[in-house]
LUMVEX-506357 format. One record per residue (C-alpha): residue number from 0; residue in three letters; x, y, z. Coordinates in steps of 0.2 Angstrom, whole numbers. Layout:
BEGIN
SITE;NUM;ala;X;Y;Z
...
end
This chain:
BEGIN
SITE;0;unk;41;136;33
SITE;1;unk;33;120;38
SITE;2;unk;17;111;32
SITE;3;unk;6;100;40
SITE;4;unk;3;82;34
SITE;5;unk;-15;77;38
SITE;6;unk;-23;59;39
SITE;7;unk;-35;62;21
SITE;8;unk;-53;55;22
SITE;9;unk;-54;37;18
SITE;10;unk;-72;33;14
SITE;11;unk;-87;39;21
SITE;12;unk;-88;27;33
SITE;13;unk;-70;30;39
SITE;14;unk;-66;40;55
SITE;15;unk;-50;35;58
SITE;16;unk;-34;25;53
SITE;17;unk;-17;17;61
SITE;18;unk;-1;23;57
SITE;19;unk;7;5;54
SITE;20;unk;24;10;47
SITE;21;unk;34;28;42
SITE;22;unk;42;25;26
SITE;23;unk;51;43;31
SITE;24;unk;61;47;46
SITE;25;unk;65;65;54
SITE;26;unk;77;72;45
SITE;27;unk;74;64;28
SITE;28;unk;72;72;10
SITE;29;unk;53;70;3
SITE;30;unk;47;74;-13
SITE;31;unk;31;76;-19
SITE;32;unk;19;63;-20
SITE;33;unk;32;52;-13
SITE;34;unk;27;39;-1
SITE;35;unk;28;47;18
SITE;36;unk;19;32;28
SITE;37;unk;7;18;29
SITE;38;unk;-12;19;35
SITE;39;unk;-22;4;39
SITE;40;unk;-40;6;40
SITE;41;unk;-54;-4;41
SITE;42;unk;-54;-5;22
SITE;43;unk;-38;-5;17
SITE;44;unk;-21;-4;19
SITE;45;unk;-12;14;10
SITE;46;unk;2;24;7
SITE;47;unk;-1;41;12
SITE;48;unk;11;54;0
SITE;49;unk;17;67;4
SITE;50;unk;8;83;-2
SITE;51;unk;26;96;-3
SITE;52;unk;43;92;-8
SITE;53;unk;55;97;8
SITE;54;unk;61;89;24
SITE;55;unk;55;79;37
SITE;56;unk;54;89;52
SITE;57;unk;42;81;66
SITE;58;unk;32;64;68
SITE;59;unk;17;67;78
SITE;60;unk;7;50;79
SITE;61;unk;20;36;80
SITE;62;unk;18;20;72
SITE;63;unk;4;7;79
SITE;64;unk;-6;24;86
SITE;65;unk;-25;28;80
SITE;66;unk;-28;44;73
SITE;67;unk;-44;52;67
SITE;68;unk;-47;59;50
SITE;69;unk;-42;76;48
SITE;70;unk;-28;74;64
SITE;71;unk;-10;80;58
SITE;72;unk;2;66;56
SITE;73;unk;17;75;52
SITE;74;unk;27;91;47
SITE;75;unk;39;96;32
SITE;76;unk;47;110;28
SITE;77;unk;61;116;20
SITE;78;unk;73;112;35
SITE;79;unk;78;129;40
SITE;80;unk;62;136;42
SITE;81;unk;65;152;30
SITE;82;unk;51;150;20
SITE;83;unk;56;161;6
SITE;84;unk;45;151;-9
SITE;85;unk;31;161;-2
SITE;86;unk;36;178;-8
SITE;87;unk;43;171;-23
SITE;88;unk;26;179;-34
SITE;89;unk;27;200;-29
SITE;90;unk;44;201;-38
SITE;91;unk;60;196;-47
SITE;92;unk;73;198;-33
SITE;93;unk;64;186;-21
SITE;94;unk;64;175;-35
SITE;95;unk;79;175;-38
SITE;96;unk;84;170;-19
SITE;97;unk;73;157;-19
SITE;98;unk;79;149;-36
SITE;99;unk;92;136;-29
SITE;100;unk;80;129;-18
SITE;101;unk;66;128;-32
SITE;102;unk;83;119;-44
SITE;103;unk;83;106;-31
SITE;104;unk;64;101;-30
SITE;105;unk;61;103;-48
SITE;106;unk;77;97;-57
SITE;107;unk;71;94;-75
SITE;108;unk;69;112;-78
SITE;109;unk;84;114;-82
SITE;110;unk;84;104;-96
SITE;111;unk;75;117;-106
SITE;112;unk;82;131;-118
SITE;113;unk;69;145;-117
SITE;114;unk;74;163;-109
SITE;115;unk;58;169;-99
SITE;116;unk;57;186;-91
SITE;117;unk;62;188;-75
SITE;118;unk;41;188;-68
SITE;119;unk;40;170;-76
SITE;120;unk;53;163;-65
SITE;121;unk;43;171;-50
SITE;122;unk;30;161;-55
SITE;123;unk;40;145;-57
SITE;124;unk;47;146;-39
SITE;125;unk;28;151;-32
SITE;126;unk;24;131;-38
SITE;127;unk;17;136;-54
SITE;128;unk;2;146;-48
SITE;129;unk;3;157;-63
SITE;130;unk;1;142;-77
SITE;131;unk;-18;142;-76
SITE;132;unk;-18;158;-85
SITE;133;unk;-21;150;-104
SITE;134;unk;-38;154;-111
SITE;135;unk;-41;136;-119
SITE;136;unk;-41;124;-102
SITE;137;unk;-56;113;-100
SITE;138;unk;-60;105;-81
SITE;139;unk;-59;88;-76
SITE;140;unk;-71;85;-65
SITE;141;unk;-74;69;-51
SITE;142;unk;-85;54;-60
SITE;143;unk;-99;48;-56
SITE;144;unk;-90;30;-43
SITE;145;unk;-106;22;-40
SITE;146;unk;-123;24;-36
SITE;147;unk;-120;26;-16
SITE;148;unk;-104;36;-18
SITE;149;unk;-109;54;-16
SITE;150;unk;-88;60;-12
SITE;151;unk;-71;54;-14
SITE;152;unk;-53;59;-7
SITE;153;unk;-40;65;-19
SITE;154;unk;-26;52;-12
SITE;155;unk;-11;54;-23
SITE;156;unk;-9;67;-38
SITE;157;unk;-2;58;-54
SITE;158;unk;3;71;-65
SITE;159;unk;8;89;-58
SITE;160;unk;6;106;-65
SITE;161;unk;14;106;-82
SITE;162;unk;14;90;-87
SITE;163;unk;7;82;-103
SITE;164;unk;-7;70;-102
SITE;165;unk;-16;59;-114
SITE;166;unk;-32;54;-114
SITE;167;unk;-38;40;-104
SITE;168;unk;-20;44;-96
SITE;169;unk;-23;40;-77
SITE;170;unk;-22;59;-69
SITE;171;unk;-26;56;-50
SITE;172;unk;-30;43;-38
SITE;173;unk;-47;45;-27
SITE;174;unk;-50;33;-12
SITE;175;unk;-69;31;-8
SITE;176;unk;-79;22;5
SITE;177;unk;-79;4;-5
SITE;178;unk;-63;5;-16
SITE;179;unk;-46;16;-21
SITE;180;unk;-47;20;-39
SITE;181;unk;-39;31;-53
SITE;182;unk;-47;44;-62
SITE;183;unk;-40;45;-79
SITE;184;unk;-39;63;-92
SITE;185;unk;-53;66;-102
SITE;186;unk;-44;76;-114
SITE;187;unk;-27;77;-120
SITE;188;unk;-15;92;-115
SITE;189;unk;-4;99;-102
SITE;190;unk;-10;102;-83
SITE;191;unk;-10;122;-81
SITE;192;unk;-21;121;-63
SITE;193;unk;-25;109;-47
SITE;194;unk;-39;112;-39
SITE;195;unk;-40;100;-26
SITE;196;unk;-27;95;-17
SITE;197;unk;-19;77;-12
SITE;198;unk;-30;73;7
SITE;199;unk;-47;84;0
SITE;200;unk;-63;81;0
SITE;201;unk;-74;83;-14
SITE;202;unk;-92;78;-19
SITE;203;unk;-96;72;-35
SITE;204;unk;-95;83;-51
SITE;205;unk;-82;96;-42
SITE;206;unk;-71;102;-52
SITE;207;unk;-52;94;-48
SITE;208;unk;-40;102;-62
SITE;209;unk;-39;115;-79
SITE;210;unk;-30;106;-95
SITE;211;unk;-26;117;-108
SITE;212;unk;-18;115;-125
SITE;213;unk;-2;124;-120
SITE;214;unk;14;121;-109
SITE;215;unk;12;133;-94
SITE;216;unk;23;148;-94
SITE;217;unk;35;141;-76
SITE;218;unk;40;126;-86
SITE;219;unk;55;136;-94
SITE;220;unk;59;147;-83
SITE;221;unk;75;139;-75
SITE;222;unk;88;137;-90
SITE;223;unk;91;155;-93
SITE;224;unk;95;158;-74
SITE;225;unk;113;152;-73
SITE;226;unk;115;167;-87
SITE;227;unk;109;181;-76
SITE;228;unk;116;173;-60
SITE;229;unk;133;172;-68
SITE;230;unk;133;191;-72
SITE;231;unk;132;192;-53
SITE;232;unk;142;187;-41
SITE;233;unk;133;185;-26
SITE;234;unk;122;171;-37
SITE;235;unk;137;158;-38
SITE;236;unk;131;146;-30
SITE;237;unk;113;147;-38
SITE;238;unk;125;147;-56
SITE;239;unk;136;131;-47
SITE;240;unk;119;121;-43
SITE;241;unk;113;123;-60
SITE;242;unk;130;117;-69
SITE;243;unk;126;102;-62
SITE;244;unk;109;101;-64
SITE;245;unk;109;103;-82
SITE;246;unk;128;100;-89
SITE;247;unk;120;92;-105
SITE;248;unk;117;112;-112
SITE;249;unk;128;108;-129
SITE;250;unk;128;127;-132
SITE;251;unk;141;131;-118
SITE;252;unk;157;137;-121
SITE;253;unk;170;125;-127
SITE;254;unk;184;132;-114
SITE;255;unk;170;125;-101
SITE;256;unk;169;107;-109
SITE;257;unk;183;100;-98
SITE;258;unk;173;103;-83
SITE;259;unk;155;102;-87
SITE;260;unk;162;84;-92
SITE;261;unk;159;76;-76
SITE;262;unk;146;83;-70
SITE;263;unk;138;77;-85
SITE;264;unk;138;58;-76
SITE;265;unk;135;65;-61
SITE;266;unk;116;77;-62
SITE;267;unk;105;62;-67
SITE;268;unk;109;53;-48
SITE;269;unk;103;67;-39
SITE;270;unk;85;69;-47
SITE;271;unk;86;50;-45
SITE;272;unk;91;46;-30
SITE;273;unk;77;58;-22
SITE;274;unk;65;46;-30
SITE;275;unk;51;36;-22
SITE;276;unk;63;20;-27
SITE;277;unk;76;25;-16
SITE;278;unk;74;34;0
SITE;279;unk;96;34;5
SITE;280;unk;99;50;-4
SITE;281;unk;91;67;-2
SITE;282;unk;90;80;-14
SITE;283;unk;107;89;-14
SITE;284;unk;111;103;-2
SITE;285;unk;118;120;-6
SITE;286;unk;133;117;1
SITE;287;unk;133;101;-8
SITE;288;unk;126;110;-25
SITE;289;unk;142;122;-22
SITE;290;unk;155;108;-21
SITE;291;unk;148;94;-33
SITE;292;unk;157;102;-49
SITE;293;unk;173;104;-40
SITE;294;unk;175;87;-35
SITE;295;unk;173;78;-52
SITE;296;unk;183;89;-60
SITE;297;unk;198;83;-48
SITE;298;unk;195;64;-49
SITE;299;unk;200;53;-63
SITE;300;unk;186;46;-74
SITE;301;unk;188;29;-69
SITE;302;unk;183;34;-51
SITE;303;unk;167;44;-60
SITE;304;unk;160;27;-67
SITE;305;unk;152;20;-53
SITE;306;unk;145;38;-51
SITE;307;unk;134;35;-67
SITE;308;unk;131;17;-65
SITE;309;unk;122;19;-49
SITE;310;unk;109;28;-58
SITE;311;unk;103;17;-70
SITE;312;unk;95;5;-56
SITE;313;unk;86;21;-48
SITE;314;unk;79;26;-67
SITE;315;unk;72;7;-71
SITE;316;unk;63;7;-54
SITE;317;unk;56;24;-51
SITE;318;unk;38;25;-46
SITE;319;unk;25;22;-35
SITE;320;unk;27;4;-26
SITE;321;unk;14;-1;-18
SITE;322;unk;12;-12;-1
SITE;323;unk;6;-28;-11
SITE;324;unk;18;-26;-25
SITE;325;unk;32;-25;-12
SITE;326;unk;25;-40;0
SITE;327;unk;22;-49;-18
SITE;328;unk;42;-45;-22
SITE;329;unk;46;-51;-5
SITE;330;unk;37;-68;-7
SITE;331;unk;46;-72;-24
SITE;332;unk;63;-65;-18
SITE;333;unk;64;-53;-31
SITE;334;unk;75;-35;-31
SITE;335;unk;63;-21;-35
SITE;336;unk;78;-12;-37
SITE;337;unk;82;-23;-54
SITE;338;unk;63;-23;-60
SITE;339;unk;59;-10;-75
SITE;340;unk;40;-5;-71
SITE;341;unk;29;-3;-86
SITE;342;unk;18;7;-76
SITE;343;unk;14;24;-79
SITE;344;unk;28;34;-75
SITE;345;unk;38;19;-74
SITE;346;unk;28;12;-57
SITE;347;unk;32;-7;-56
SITE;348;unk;15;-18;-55
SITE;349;unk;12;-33;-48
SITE;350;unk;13;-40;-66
SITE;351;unk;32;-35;-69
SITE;352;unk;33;-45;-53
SITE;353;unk;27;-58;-58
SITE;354;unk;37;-57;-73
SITE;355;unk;54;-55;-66
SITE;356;unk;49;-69;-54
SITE;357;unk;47;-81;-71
SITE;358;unk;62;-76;-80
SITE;359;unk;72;-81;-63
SITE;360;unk;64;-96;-60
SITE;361;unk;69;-100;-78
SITE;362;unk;86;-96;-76
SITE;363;unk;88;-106;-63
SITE;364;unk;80;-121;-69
SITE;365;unk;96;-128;-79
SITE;366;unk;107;-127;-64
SITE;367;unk;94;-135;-52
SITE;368;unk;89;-149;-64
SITE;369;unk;107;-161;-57
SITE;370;unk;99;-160;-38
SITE;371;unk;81;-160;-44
SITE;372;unk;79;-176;-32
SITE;373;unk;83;-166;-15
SITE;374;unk;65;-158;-8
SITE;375;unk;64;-140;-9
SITE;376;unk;64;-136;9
SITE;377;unk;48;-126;14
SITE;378;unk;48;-108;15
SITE;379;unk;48;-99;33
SITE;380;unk;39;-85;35
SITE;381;unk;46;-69;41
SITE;382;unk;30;-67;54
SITE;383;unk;36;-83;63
SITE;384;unk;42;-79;78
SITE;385;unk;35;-60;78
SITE;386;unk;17;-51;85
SITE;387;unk;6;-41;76
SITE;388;unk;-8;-30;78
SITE;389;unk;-23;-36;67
SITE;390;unk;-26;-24;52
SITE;391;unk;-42;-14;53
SITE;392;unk;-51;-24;39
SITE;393;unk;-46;-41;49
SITE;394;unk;-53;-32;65
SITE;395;unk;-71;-26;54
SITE;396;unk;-69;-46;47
SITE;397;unk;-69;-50;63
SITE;398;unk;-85;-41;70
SITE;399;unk;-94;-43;56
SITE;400;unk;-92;-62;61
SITE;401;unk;-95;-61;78
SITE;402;unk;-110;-52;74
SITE;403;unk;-120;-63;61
SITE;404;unk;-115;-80;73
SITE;405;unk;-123;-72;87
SITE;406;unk;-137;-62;79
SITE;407;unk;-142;-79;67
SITE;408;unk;-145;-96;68
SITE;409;unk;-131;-105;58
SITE;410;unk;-130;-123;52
SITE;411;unk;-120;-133;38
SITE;412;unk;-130;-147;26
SITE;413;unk;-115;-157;17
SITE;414;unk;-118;-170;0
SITE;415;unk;-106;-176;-12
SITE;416;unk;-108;-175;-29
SITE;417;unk;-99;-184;-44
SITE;418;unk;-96;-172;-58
SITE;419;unk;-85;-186;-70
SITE;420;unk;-97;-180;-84
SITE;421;unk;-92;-159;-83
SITE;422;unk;-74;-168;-80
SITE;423;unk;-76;-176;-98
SITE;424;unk;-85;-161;-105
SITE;425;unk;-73;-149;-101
SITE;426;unk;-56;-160;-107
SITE;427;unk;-65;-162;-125
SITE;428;unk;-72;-144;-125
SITE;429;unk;-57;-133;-118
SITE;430;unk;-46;-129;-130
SITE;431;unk;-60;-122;-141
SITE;432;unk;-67;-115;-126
SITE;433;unk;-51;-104;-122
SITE;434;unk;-51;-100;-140
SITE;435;unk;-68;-94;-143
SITE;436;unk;-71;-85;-126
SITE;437;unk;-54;-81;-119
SITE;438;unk;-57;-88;-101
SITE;439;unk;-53;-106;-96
SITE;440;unk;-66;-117;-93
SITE;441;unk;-64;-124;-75
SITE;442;unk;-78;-130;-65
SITE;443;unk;-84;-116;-54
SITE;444;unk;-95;-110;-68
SITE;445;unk;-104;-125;-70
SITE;446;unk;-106;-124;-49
SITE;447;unk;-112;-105;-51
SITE;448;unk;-123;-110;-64
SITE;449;unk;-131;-122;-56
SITE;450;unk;-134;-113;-41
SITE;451;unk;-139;-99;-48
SITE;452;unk;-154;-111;-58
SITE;453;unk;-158;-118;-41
SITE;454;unk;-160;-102;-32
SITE;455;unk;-173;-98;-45
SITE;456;unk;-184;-114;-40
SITE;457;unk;-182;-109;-21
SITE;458;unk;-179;-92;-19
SITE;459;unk;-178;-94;2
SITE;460;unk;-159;-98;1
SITE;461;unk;-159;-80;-9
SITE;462;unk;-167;-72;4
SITE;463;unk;-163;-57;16
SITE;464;unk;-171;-53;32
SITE;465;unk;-175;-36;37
SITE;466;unk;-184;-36;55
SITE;467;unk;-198;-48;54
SITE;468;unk;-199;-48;36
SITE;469;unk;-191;-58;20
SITE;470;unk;-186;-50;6
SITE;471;unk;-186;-62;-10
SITE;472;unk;-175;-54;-25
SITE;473;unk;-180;-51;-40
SITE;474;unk;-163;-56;-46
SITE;475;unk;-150;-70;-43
SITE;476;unk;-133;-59;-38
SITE;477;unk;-120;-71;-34
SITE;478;unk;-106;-63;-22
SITE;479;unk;-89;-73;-28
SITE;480;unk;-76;-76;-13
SITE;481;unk;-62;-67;-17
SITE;482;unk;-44;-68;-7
SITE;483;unk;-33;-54;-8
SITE;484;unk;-19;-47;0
SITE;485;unk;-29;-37;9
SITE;486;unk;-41;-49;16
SITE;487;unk;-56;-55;9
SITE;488;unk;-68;-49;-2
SITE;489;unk;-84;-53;-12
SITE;490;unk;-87;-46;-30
SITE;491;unk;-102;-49;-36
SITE;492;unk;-110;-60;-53
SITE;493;unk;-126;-50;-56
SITE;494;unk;-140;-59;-65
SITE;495;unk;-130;-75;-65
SITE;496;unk;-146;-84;-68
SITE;497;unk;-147;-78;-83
SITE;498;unk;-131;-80;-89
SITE;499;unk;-121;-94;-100
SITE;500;unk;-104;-102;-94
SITE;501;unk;-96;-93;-107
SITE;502;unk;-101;-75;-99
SITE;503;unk;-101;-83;-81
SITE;504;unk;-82;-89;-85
SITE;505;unk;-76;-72;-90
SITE;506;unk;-85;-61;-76
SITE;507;unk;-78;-70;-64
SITE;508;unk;-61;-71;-71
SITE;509;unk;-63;-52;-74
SITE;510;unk;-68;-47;-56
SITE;511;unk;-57;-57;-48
SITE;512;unk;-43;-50;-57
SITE;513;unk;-50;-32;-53
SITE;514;unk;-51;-36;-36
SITE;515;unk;-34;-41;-33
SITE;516;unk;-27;-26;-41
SITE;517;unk;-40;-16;-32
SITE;518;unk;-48;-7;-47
SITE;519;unk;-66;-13;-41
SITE;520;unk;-81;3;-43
SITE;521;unk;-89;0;-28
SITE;522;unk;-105;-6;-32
SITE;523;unk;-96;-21;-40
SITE;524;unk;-95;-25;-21
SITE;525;unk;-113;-22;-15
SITE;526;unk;-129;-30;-18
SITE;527;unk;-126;-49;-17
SITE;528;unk;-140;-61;-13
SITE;529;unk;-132;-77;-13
SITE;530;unk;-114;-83;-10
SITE;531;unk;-99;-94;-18
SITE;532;unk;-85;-99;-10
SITE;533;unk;-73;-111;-19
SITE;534;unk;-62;-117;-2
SITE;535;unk;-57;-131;-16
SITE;536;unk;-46;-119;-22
SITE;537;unk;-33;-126;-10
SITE;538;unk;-37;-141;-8
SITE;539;unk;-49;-143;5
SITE;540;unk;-64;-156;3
SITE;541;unk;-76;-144;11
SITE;542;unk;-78;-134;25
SITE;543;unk;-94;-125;34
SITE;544;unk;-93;-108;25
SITE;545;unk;-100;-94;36
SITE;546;unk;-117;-84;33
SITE;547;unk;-113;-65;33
SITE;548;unk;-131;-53;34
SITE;549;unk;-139;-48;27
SITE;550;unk;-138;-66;16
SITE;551;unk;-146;-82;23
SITE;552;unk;-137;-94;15
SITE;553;unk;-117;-98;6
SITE;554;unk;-114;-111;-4
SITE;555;unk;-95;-118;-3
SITE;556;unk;-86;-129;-17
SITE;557;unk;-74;-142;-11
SITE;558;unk;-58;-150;-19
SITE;559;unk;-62;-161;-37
SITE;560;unk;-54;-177;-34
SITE;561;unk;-55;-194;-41
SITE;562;unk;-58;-209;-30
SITE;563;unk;-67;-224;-32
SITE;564;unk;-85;-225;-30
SITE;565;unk;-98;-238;-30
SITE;566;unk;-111;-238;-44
SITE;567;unk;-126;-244;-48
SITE;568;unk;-131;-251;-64
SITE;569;unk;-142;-265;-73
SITE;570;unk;-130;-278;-71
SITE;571;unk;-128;-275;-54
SITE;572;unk;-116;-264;-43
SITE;573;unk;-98;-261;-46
SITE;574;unk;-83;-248;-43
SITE;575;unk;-74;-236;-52
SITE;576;unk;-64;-221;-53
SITE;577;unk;-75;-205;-54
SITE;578;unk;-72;-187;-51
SITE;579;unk;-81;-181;-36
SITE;580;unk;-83;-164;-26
SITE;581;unk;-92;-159;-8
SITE;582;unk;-103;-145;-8
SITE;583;unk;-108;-138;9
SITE;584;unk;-121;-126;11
SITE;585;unk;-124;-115;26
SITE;586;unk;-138;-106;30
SITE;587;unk;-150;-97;42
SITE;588;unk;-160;-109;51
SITE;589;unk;-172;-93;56
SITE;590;unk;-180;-93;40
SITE;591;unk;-170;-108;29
SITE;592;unk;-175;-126;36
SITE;593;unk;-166;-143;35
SITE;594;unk;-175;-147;22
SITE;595;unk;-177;-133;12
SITE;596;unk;-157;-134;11
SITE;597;unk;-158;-153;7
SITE;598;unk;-170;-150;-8
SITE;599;unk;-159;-135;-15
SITE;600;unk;-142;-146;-15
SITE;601;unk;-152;-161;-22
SITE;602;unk;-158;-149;-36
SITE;603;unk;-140;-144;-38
SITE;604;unk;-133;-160;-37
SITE;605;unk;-144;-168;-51
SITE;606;unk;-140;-153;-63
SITE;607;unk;-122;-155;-60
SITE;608;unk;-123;-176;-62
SITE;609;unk;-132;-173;-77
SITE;610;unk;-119;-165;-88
SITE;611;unk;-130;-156;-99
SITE;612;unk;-121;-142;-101
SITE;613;unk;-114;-142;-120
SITE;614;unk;-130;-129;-122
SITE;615;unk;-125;-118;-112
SITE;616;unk;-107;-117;-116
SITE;617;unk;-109;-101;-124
SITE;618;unk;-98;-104;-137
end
């Protein structure tokens, strides 16, 4: 029996997405929640998982094709069609038909020791319908993601029914119209019901899943099925597939050990090998369940080794990898294969990337230190050389660009500033300032600061335009220039005016981090009045930022260098070496004039040549 794959809702204000690359091929094993292709949108870029464990039987929207939400993208089955798991519920004997196929997608339940009536093990190869039957489950329902977000898409099930969660214990992923989040337990327990499944719809408040107390009653159904299937003998090769699933059962009879030895080596690379770290090995067939105890048993135990050592790497690696934790991996030449993931589940984050990438880079630093004078030759890129269709947020990037040059009137005012007194300032105030705040103190809060005091005195360049009116805020709301893997995106500093260096520091060291890992709520990336970007970040002395509506105005930080510079004193003029910095403000010459931007940078200027910041350190 096959099942359609469907492109899920993305966001509310997403119709459609592009099929950039099938992670599966037809003919390939997938498991549940395993990744089954990436979708690009104009949002973001995703994996799509696959919503039932079976085989890959036809691709419908090849890759670099456009389809709309709702559109079916592929269809798995079982491979042969025979859809026994749907009976499996009226009664025993079509359970016990349907057992070797339920062994192979849900191996670990053979690991337990309990002996179920023969109605339970219906319900475990029915897909554990039968487990929200416990009196003490409570509902987790879909949070409250913003003030604008009325719904969200259930993306990617973390947990499945019957297993054990902890509180706070990421349960799901939801994707909105702003962000993909998680949506973590609210109690602790064991999943007994899903309610939504992965691709849904649901508005806030709906119900999602049922935890109870109690383990469902399918999750130890499957041990005491190679006892009943051995009494029969048109069952062997059910009784074949489970000696290999669970050959760690110590209570098996001791004329048996000889052959159960083997295997013993052998059952965790199945399970492993169908994981989402390694796509080579599908889950094993009948015909192989039938033979996989036979050959071991003729092979020399030397020739078993490599058997067991292939699955370590699949255990360490398991887990969800996502497209910027593998294009990160890429970029530092580092084997996924060989990172352990600290994730939940064992998913690898970008930060165990990272961290293998250090300890690499450290192991190779005493064997490079004899050639230390040869230049590193520079990195080539693997696009060089390649074309590329533009990712649907560069393509709404794009518009949105277009659309504010042709629909404003844009010009850039450019002065230089010498901030050698906030350069002193922070070298005799950092340490204690990493210390007492936990953020370091680097010069884009002193910028944001300043700004932020500024927009205060003329509120025009923290203006919006709405027809032929101008709105003035009530509030200064600084959007901070983010870059991301996926493009780039503007959190937002609320109240900045209001705020010290020590709470502006942290903020933004906080969203920024958020917004790299995508964990952003989506009204942290709404309402800003007034824009910061720090192009100085990489080196540039400035550049003429763009405006994007319904702002007016973006205030762009260039590169703090030192230079000489002429100064002015009683005792006449003279140079000396001073840190100084660009700051180029754009702005919308249809309500912001020349000279409104002139007296808002000299204001900004003044502050920051002043230095007198130690009050408002925060600290």
């Amino acid at each position: 029996m096959s099942e359609s794959v469907v492109l899920p809702a993305l966001g509310e204000s997403v119709t459609e997405g592009t099929v950039t690359r099938w992670l599966k091929n037809v003919g390939d094993s997938v498991e549940v929640d395993e990744p089954l292709l990436e979708v690009s949108t104009d949002k973001v870029d995703t994996e799509i998982p696959s919503p039932v464990a079976g085989v890959v039987e036809e691709i419908l929207v090849q890759e670099d094709e456009t389809a709309e939400v709702g559109a079916v993208l592929a269809k798995v089955g079982d491979g042969n069609g025979s859809g026994d798991s749907e009976p499996a519920g009226d009664s025993a004997a079509p359970a016990a038909e349907a057992a070797p196929e339920q062994e192979q997608a849900q191996p670990s339940q053979h690991q337990q020791q309990s002996e179920p009536e023969p109605q339970s093990q219906a319900a475990s190869t029915s897909g554990g319908d039968g487990a929200s039957s416990s009196g003490d489950s409570q509902s987790v329902v879909l949070p409250s993601l913003g003030e604008s977000i009325t719904e969200g898409t259930v993306t990617r099930w973390l947990k499945s029914v019957g297993d054990s969660v902890e509180v706070d214990e990421p349960l799901l992923e939801v994707s909105t119209d702003k962000v993909d989040t998680e949506v973590p337990s609210p109690i602790a327990g064991v999943v007994q019901e899903i309610l939504v499944q992965e691709d849904d719809t649901v508005e806030v408040g709906g119900e999602l899943a049922r935890i109870g107390s109690g383990a469902p009653a399918s999750s130890s159904d499957s041990a005491p099925s190679a006892e009943d299937t051995n009494s029969a003998g048109e069952a062997q090769p059910k009784a074949d597939a489970q000696q290999e699933a669970a050959p760690q059962q110590q209570e098996a009879p001791q004329q048996e050990a000889p052959q159960q030895e083997a295997p013993q080596q052998e059952a965790p690379s199945a399970p492993a090998s169908a994981g989402a770290a390694g796509y080579e090995k599908p889950a094993p067939s009948d015909e192989q369940a039938d033979s996989a105890p036979k050959a071991p048993a003729a092979s020399s135990p030397a020739a078993e080794a490599p058997v067991a050592s292939s699955a370590e790497p699949s255990d360490s690696n398991a887990g969800y990898v996502t497209p910027i934790v593998r294009k990160l991996a890429h970029e530092h030449n580092v084997d996924l294969s060989s990172v352990t993931g600290s994730g939940v589940g064992g998913r690898i984050r970008k930060e165990d990337v990272l961290a293998a990438a250090e300890r690499a880079s450290s192991a190779q630093t005493a064997p490079s230190a004899a050639p230390a004078q040869a230049a590193a030759a520079p990195e080539v890129s693997e696009l060089r050389g390649t074309s590329q269709k533009m990712s649907r947020l560069r393509k709404v990037i794009a518009e949105r660009a277009v659309a504010s040059l042709q629909s404003t009137a844009q010009l850039t005012t450019v002065v230089e500033v010498d901030v050698t007194r906030i350069a002193q300032l922070r070298q005799a105030k950092k340490d204690e300032f990493l210390q007492k705040s936990g953020s370091k103190l680097s010069f884009l809060p002193f910028f944001a600061l300043a700004a932020a005091e500024a927009l205060r005195t003329y509120p025009i360049i923290n203006a919006t335009v709405d027809g032929d009116s101008i709105t003035y805020p009530s509030t200064e709301n600084i959007s901070i220039a983010v870059d991301t893997e996926r493009g780039l995106l503007t959190p937002v500093l609320r109240d900045a005016g209001s705020k010290n260096l020590s709470e502006i520091s942290g903020e933004i060291a906080d969203l920024a981090a958020r917004t790299r890992d995508n964990k952003l709520t989506p009204d942290e990336l709404s309402g800003g009045t007034f824009t910061l970007t720090n192009t100085g970040s990489r080196g540039a002395l400035f550049d003429t930022p763009l405006v994007f509506l319904p702002q007016v105005a973006i205030l762009g930080t260039g590169a703090v260098v030192k230079k000489p510079v002429v100064i002015s004193g009683p005792e006449g003029d003279s140079i000396a070496v001073r840190s100084t910095v660009y700051l180029a403000l754009s702005y919308d010459h249809r309500i912001v004039d020349g000279a409104d931007a002139a007296r808002f940078l000299t204001q900004v200027r003044e502050r920051l040549e002043g230095g007198q910041f130690e009050a408002n350190l925060g600290i």
